[in-house]
C-alpha positions in Angstrom: 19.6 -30.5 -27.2 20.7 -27.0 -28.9 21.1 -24.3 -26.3 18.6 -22.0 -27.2 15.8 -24.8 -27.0 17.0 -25.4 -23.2 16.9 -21.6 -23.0 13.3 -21.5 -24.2 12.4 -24.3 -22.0 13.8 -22.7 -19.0 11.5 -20.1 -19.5 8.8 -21.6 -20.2 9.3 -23.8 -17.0 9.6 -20.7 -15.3 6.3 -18.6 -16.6 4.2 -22.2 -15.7 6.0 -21.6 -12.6 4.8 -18.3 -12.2 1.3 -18.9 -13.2 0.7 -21.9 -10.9 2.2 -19.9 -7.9 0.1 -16.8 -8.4 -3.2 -19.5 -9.4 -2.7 -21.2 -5.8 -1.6 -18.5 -3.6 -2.7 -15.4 -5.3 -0.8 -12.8 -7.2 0.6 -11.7 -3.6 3.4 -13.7 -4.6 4.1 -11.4 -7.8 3.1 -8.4 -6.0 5.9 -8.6 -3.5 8.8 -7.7 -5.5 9.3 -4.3 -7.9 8.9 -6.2 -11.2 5.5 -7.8 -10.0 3.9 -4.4 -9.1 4.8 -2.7 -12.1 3.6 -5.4 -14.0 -0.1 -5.7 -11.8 -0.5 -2.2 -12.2 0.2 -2.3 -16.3 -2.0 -5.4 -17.2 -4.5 -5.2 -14.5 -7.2 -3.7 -15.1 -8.9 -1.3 -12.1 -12.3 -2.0 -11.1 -12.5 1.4 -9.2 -11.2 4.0 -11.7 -11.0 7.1 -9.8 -13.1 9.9 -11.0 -10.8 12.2 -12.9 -7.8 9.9 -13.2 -5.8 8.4 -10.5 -2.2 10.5 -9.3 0.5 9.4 -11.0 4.0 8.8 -9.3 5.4 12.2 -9.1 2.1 14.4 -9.1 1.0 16.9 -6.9 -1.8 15.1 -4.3 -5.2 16.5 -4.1 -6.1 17.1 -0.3 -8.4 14.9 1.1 -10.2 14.6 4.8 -10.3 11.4 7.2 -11.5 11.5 10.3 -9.4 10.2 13.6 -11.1 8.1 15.9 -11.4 11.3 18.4 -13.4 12.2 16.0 -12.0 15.1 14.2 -11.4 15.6 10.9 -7.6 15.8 9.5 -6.5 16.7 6.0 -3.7 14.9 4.5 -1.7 15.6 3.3 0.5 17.1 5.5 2.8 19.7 4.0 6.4 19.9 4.9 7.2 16.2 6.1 8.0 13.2 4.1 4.5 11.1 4.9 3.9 7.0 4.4 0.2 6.5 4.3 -0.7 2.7 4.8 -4.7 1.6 4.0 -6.0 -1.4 5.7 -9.1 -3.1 7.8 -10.0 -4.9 10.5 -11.1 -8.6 7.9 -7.7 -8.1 6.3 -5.3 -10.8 7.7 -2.1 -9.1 5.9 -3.2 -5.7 7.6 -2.7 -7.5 10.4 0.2 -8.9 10.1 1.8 -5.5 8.4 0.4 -3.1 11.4 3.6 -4.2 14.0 6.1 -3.7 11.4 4.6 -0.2 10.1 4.7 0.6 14.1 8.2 -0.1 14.2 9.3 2.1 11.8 7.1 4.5 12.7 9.5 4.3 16.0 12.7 5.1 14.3 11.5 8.0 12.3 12.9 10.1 14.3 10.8 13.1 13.0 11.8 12.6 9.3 8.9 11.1 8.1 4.9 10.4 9.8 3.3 6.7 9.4 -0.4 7.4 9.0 -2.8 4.5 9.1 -6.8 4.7 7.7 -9.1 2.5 8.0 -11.4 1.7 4.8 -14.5 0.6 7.5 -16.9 1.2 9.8 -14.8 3.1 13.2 -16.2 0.5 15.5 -14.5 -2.3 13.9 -11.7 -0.6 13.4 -11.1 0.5 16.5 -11.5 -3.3 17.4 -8.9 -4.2 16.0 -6.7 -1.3 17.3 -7.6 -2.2 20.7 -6.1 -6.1 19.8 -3.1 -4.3 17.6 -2.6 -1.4 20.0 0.3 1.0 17.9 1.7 4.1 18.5 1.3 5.8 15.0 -1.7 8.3 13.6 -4.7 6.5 13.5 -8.1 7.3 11.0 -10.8 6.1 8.8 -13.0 6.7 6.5 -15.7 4.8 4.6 -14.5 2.6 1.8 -16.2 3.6 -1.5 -15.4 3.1 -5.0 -13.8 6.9 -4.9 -12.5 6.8 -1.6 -8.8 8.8 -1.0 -7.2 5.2 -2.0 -8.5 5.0 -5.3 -7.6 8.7 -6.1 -4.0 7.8 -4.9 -4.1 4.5 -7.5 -5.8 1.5 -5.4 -8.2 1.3 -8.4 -8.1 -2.5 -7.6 -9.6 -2.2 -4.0 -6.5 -4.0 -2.5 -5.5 -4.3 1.1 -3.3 -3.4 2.7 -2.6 -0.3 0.1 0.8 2.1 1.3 2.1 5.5 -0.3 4.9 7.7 -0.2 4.1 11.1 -0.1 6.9 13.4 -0.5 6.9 17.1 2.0 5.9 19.1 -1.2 2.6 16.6 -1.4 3.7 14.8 -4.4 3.0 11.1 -4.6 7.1 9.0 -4.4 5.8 5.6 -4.5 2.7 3.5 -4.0 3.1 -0.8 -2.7 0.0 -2.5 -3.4 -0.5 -5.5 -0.9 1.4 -6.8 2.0 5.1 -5.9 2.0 6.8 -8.8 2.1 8.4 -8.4 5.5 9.4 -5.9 8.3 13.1 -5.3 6.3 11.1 -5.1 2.7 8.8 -1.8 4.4 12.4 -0.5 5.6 14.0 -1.0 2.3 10.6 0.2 0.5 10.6 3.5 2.6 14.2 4.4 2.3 14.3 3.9 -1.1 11.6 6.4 -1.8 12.8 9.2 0.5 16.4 8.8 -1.4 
């Protein structure tokens, strides 16, 4: 067999691969590396566009208001600090599993950077799940809607979990869409941005 016809089976192999990974366990597996959320946020279309246009990596982001579970009202966000924003819910299982590992390195930030959590659902449940899940960072919420602060921020897909970077001068450094792939992943992730 001539080389470039094992070359272009290889690949081949590899796309069916692909395809039958992401057709049994969702594109979770794609959207766990670099590569894969480019390439879901290029050929997927959003369900949710946001009204005016989603930020882009790199612009300035439009304050918005949650509310804690004290219930008062914060605007985020913050300027000044270097701020990772992580969207989830109570039904989501990979919330769930991410919440420890986003409280963990919300331990070692050592006052360079603020882990923010909102919840996209009703406070009650929320709280629920808070109460199983007890962590130490900044807690909020805030009704999911097809223009809620997600979408403006590029969850256009209505994806959970959903986590940005926000730089201290407010611009938006990075957006994940999904479940990171592990505790070390978030680490490298966050890093990475705040380089």
């Amino acid at each position: 067999m001539k080389p470039l016809k094992v070359v272009a089976l290889a690949v081949l192999a590899a796309l069916l691969g692909l395809a039958a990974g992401i057709f049994i366990a969702g594109p979770g597996v794609l959207l766990r590396t670099e590569v894969g959320q480019a390439l879901f946020e290029r050929f997927v279309p959003p369900k949710y566009p946001a009204p005016g246009g989603a930020a882009a990596i790199g612009d300035s982001v439009r304050p918005f208001t949650v509310t804690g579970f004290d219930g008062r009202p914060r605007t985020l966000p913050s300027p000044g600090r270097w701020q990772l924003i992580n969207y989830w819910a109570s039904w989501c299982g990979p919330c769930r599993v991410e919440m420890p590992w986003l409280d963990a390195v919300h331990a070692e930030s050592r006052g360079r950077y603020e882990v923010v959590g909102i919840a996209l659902e009703a406070p009650e449940a929320a709280a629920t799940l808070l109460t199983e899940i007890p962590v130490r960072f900044s807690q909020h919420h805030e009704p999911p809607a097809a223009a809620d602060s997600s979408v403006h921020l590029g969850n256009g897909w209505g994806v959970l979990p959903f986590t940005v970077l926000i730089d201290p001068q407010g611009r938006l450094v990075k957006r994940h869409i999904g479940v990171f792939a592990g505790e070390a992943h978030l680490r490298e992730w966050l890093q990475d941005g705040m380089r």
